[in-house]
TIKE-343559 format. One record per residue: residue number from 1; residue in three letters; x, y, z of N, C-alpha, C, CB in turn. Coordinates in Angstrom, 2 decimals. Glycine has a CB too. Layout:
residues N
<rec n="NUM" res="ALA" n_px="X" n_py="Y" n_pz="Z" ca_px="X" ca_py="Y" ca_pz="Z" c_px="X" c_py="Y" c_pz="Z" cb_px="X" cb_py="Y" cb_pz="Z"/>
...
end
This chain:
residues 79
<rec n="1" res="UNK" n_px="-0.79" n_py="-14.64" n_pz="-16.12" ca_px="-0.39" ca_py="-15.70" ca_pz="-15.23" c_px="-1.31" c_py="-15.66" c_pz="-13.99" cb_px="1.12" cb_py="-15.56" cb_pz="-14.83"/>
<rec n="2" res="UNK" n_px="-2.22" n_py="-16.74" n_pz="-13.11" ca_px="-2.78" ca_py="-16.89" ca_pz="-12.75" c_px="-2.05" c_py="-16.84" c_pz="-11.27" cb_px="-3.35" cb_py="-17.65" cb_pz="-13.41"/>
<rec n="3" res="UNK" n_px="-2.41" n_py="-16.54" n_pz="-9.86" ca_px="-1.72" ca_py="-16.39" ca_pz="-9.06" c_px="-1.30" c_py="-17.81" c_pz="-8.51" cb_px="-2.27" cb_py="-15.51" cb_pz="-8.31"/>
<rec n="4" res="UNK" n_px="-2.03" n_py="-18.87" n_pz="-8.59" ca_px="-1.30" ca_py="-20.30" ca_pz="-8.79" c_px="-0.09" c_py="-20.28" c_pz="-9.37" cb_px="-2.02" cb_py="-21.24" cb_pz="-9.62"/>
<rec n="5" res="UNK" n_px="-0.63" n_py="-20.43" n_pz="-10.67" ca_px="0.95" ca_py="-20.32" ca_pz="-11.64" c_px="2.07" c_py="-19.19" c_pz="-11.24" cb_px="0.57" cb_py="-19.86" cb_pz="-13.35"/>
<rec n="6" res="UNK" n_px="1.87" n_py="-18.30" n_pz="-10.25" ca_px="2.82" ca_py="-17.19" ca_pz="-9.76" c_px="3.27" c_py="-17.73" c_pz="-8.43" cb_px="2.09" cb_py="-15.66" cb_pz="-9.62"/>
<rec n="7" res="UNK" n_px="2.78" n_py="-18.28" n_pz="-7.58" ca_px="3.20" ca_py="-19.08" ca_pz="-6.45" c_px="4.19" c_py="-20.71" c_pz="-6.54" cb_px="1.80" cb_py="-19.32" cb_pz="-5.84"/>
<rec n="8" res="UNK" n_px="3.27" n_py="-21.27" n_pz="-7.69" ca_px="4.44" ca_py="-22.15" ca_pz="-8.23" c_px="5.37" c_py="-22.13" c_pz="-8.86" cb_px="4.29" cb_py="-22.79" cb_pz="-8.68"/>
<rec n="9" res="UNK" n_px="5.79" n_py="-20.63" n_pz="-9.87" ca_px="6.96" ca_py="-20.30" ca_pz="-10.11" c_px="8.14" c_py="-20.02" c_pz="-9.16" cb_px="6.77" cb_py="-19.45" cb_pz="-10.71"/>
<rec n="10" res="UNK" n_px="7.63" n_py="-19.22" n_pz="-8.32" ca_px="8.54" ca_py="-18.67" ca_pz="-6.98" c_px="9.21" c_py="-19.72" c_pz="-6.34" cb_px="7.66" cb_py="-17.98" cb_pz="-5.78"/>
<rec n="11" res="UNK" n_px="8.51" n_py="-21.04" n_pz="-6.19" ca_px="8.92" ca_py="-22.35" ca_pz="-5.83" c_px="10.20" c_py="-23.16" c_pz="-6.79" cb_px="7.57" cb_py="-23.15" cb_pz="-5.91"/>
<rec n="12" res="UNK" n_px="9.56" n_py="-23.14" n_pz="-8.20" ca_px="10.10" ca_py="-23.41" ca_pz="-9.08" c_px="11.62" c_py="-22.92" c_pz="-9.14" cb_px="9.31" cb_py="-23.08" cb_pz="-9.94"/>
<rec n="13" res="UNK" n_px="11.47" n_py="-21.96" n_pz="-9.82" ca_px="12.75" ca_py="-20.92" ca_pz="-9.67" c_px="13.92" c_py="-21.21" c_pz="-8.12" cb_px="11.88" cb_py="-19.13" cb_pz="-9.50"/>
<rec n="14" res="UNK" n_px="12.94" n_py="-20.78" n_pz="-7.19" ca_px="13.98" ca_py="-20.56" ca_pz="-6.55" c_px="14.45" c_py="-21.79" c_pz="-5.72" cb_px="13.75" cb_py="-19.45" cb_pz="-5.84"/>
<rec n="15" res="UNK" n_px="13.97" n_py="-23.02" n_pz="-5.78" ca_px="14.10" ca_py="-24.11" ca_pz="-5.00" c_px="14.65" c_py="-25.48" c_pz="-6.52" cb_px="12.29" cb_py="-24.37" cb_pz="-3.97"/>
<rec n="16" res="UNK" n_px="14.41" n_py="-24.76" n_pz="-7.88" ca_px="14.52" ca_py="-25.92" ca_pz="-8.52" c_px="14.36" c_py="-27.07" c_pz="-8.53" cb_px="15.08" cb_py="-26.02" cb_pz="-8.71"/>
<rec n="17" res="UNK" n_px="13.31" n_py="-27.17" n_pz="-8.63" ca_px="12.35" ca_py="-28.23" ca_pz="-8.23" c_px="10.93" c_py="-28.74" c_pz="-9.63" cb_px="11.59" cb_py="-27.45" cb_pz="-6.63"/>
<rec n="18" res="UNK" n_px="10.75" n_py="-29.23" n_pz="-9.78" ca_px="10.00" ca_py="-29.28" ca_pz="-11.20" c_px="8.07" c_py="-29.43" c_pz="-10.34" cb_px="10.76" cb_py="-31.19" cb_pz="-12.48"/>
<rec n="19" res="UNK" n_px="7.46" n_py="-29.04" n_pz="-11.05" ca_px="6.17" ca_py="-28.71" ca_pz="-10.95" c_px="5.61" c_py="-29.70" c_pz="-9.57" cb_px="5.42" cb_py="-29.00" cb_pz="-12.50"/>
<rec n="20" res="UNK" n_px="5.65" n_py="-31.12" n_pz="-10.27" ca_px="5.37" ca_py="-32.36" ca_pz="-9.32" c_px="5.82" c_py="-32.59" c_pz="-8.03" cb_px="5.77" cb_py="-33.40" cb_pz="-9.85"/>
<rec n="21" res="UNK" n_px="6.90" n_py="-31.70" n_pz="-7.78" ca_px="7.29" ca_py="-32.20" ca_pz="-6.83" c_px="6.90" c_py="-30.77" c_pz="-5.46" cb_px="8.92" cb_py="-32.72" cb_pz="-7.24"/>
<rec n="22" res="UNK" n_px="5.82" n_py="-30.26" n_pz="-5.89" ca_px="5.80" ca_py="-29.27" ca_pz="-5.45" c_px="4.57" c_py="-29.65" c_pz="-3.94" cb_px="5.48" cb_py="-28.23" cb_pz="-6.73"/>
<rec n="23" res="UNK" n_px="3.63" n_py="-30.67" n_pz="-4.46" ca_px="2.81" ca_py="-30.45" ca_pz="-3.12" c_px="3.61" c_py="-31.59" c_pz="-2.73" cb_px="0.98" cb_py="-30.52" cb_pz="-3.02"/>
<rec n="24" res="UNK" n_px="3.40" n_py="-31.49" n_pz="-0.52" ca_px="4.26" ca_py="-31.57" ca_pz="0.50" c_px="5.52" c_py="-31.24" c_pz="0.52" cb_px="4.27" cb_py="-32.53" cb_pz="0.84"/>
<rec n="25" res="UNK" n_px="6.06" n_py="-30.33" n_pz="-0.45" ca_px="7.05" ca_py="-29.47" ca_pz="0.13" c_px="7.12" c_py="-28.53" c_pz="1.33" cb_px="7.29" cb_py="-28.83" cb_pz="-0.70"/>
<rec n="26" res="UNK" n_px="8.21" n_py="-28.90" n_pz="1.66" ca_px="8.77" ca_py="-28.75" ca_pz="3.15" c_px="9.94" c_py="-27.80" c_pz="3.45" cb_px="9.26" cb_py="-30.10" cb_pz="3.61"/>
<rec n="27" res="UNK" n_px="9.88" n_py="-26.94" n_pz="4.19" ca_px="11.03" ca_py="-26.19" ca_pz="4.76" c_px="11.90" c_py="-27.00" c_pz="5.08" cb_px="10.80" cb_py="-25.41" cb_pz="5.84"/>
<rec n="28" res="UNK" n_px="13.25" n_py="-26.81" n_pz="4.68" ca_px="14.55" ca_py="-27.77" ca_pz="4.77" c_px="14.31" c_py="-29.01" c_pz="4.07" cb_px="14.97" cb_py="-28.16" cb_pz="6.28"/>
<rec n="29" res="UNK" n_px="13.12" n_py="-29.72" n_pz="3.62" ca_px="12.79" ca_py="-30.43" ca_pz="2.78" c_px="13.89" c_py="-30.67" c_pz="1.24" cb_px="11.48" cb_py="-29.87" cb_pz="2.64"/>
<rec n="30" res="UNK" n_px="13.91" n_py="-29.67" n_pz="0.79" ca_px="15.00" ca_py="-30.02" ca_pz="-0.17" c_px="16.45" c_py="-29.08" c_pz="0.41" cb_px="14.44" cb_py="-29.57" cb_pz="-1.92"/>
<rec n="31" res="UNK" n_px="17.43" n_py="-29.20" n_pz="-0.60" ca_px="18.76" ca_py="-28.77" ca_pz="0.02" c_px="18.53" c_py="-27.40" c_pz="-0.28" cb_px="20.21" cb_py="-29.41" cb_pz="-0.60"/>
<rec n="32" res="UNK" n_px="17.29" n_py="-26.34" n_pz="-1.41" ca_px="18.17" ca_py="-25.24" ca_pz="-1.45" c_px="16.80" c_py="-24.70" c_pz="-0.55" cb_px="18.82" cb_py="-24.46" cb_pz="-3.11"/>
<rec n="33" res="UNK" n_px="15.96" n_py="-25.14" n_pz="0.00" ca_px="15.09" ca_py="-24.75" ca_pz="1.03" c_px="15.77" c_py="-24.31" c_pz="2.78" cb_px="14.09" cb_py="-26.07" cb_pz="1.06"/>
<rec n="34" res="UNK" n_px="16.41" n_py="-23.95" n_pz="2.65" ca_px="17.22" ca_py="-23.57" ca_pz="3.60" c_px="16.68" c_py="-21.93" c_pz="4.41" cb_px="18.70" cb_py="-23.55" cb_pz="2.80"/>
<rec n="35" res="UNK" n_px="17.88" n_py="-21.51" n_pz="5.66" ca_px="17.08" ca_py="-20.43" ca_pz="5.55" c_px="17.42" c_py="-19.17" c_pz="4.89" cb_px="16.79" cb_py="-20.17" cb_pz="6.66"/>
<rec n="36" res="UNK" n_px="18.37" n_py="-19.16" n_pz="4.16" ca_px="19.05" ca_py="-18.07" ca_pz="3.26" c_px="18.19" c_py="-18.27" c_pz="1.80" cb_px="20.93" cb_py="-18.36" cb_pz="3.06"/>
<rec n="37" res="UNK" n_px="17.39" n_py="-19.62" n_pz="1.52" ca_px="16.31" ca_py="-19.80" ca_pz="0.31" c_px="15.14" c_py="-19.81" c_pz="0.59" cb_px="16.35" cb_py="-20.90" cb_pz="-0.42"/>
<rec n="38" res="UNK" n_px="14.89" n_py="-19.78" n_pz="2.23" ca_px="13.10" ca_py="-19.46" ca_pz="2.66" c_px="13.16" c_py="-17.89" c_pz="2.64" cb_px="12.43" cb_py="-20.12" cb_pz="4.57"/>
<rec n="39" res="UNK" n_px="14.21" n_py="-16.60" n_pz="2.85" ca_px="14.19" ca_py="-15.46" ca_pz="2.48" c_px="13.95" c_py="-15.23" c_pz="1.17" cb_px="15.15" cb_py="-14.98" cb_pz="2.82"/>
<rec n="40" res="UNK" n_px="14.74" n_py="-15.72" n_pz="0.12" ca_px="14.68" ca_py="-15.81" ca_pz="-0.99" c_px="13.32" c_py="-16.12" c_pz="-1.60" cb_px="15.56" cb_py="-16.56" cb_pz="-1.23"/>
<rec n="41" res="UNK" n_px="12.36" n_py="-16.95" n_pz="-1.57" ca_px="10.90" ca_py="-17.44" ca_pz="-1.66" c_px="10.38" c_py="-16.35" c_pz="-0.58" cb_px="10.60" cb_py="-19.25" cb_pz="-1.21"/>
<rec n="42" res="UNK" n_px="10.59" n_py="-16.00" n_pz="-0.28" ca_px="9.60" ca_py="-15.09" ca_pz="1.25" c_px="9.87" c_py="-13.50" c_pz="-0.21" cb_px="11.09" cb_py="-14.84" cb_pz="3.97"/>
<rec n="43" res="UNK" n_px="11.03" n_py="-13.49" n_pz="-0.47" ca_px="11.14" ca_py="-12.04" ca_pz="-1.07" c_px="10.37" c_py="-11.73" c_pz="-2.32" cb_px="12.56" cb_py="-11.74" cb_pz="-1.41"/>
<rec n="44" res="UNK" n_px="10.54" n_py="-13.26" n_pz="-3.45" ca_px="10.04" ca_py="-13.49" ca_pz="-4.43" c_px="8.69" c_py="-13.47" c_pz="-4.49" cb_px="10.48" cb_py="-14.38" cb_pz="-4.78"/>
<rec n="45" res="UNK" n_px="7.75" n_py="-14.37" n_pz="-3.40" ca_px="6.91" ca_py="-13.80" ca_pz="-2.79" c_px="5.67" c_py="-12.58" c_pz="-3.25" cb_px="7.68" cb_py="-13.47" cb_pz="-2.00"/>
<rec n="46" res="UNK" n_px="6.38" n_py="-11.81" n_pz="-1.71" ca_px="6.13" ca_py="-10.75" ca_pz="-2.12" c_px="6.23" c_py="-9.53" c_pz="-3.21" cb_px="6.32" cb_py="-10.63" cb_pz="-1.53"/>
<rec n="47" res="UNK" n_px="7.07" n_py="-9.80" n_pz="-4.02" ca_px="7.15" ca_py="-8.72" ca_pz="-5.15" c_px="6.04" c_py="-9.72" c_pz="-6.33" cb_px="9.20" cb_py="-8.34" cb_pz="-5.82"/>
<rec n="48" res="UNK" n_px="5.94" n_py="-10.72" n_pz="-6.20" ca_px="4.66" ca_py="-11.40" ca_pz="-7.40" c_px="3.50" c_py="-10.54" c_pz="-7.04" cb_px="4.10" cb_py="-13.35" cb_pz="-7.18"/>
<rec n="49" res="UNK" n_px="2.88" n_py="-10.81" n_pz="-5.45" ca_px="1.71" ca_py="-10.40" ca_pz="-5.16" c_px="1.73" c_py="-9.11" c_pz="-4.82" cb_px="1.17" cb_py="-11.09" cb_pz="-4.30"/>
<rec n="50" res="UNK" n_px="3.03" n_py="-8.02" n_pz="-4.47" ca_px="2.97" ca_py="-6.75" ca_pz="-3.95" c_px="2.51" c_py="-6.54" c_pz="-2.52" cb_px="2.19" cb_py="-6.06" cb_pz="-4.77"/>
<rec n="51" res="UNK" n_px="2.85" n_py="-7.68" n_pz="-1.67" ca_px="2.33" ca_py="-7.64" ca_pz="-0.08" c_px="3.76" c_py="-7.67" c_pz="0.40" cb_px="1.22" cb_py="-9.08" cb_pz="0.59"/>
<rec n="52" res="UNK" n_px="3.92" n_py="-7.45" n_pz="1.71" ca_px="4.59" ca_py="-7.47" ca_pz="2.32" c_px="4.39" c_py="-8.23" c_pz="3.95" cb_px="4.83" cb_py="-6.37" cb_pz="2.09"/>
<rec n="53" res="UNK" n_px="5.16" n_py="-9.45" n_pz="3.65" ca_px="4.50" ca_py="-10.41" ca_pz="4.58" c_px="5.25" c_py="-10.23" c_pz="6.55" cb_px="4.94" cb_py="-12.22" cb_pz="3.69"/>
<rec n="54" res="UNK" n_px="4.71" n_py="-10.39" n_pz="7.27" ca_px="4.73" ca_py="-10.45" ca_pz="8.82" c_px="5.57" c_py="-11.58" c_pz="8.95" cb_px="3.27" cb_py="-10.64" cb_pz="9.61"/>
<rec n="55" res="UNK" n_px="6.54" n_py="-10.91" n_pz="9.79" ca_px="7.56" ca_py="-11.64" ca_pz="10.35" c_px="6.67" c_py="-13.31" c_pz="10.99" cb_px="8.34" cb_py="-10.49" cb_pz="11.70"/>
<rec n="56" res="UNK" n_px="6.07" n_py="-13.10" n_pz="12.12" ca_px="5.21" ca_py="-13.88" ca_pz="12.30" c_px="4.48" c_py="-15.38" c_pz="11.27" cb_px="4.50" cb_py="-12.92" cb_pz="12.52"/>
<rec n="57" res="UNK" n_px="4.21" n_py="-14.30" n_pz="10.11" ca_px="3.95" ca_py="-15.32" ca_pz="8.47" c_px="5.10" c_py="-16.24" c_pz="8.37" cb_px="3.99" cb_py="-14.29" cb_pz="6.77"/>
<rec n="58" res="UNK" n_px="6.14" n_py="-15.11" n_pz="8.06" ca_px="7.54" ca_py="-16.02" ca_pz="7.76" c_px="7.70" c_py="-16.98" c_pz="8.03" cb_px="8.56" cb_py="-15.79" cb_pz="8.14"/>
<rec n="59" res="UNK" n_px="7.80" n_py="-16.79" n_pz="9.57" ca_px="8.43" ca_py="-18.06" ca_pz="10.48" c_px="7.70" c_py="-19.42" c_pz="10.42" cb_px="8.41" cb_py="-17.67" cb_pz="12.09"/>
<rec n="60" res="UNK" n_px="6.12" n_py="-18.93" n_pz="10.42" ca_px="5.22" ca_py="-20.34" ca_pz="10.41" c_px="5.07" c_py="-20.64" c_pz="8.48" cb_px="3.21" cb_py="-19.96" cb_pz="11.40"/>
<rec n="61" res="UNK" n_px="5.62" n_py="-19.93" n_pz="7.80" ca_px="5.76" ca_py="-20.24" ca_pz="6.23" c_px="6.60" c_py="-21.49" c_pz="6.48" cb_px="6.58" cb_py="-18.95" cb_pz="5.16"/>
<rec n="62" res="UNK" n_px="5.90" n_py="-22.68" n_pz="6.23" ca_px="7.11" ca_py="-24.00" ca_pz="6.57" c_px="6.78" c_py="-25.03" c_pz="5.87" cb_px="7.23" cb_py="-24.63" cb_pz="8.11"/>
<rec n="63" res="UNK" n_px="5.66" n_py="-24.80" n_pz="4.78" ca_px="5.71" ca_py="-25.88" ca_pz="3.49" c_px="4.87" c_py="-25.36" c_pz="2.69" cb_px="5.29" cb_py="-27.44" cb_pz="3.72"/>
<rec n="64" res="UNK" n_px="4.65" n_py="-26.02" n_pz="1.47" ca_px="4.26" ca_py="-25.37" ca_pz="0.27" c_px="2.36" c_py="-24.77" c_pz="0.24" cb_px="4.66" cb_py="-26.64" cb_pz="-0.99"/>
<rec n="65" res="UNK" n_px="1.91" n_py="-26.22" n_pz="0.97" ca_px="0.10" ca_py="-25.69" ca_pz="1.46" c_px="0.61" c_py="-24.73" c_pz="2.72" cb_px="-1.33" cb_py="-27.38" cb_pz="2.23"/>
<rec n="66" res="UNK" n_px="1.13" n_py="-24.71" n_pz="3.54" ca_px="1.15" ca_py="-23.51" ca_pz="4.80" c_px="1.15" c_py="-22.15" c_pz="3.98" cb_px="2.75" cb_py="-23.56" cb_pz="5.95"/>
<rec n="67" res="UNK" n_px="1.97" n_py="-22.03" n_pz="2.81" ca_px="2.47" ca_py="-20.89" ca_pz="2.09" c_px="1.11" c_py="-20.46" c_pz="1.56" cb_px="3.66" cb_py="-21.20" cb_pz="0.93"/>
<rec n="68" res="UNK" n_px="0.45" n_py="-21.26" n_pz="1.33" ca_px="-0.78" ca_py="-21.27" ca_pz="0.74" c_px="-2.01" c_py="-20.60" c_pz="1.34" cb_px="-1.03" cb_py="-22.49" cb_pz="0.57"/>
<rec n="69" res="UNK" n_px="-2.62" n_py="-21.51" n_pz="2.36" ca_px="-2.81" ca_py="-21.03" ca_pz="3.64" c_px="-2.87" c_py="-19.47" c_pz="3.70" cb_px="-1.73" cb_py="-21.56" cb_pz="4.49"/>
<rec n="70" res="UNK" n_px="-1.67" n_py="-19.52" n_pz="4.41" ca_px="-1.01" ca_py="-17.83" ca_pz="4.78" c_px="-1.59" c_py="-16.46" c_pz="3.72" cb_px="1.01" cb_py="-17.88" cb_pz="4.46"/>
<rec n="71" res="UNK" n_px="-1.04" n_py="-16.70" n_pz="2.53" ca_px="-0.92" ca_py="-16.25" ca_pz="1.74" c_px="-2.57" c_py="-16.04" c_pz="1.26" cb_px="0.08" cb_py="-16.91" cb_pz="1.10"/>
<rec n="72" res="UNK" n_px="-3.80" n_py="-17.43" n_pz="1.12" ca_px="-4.69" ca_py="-16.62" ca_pz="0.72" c_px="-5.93" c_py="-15.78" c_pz="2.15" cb_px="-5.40" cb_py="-17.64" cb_pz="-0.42"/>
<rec n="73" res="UNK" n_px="-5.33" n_py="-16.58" n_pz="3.61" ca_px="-6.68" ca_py="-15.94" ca_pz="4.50" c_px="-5.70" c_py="-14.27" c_pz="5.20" cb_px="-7.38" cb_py="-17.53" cb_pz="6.31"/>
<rec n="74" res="UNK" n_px="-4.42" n_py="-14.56" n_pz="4.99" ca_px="-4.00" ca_py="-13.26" ca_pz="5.63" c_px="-3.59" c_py="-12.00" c_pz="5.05" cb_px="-3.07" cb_py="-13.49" cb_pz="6.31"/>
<rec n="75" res="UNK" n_px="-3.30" n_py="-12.38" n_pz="3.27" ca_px="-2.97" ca_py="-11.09" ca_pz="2.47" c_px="-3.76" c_py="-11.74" c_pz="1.18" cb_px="-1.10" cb_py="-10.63" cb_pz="2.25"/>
<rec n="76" res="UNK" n_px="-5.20" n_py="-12.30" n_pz="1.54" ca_px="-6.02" ca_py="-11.80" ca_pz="0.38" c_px="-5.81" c_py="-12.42" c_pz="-1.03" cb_px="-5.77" cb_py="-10.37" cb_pz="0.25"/>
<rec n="77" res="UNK" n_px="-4.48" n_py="-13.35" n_pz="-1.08" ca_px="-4.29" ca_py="-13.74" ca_pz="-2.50" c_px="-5.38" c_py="-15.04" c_pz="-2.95" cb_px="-2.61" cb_py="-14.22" cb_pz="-2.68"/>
<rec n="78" res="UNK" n_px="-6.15" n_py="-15.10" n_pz="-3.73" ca_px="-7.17" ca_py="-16.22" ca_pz="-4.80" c_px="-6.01" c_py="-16.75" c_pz="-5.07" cb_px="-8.21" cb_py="-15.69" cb_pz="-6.32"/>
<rec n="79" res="UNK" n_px="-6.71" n_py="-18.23" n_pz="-4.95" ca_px="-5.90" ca_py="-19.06" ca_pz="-5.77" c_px="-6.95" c_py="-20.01" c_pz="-5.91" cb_px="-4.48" cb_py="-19.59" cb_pz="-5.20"/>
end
């Protein structure tokens, strides 16, 4: 699985949401994007890639390219 396809699962899964509807996703954007399901994606996350992300990350983690973003200039993930 390609780390794309591992970032859009985490989405998938935990926001239930189908593939398409994935770019401009938004924090609070759908109903289970909340903040008890941005932990949830923040946790899932990290156990795909084995990082452990900065509080700091978290907070500005607030849509699906930000996640992106974050994820490949500050912990290194290709996509």
């Amino acid at each position: 699985m390609t780390n794309l396809e591992k970032y859009n699962q985490a989405f998938i899964d935990n926001f239930n949401v189908s593939a398409d509807k994935l770019s401009g996703l938004q924090y609070q954007g759908t109903e289970l994007w909340d903040s008890v399901g941005h932990m949830t994606l923040v946790a899932a996350l990290e156990d795909a890639f084995n990082i452990m992300m900065e509080t700091d990350d978290i907070i500005d983690f607030s849509s699906y390219e930000k996640g992106k973003e974050i994820l490949s200039t500050k912990y290194n993930v290709k996509f």
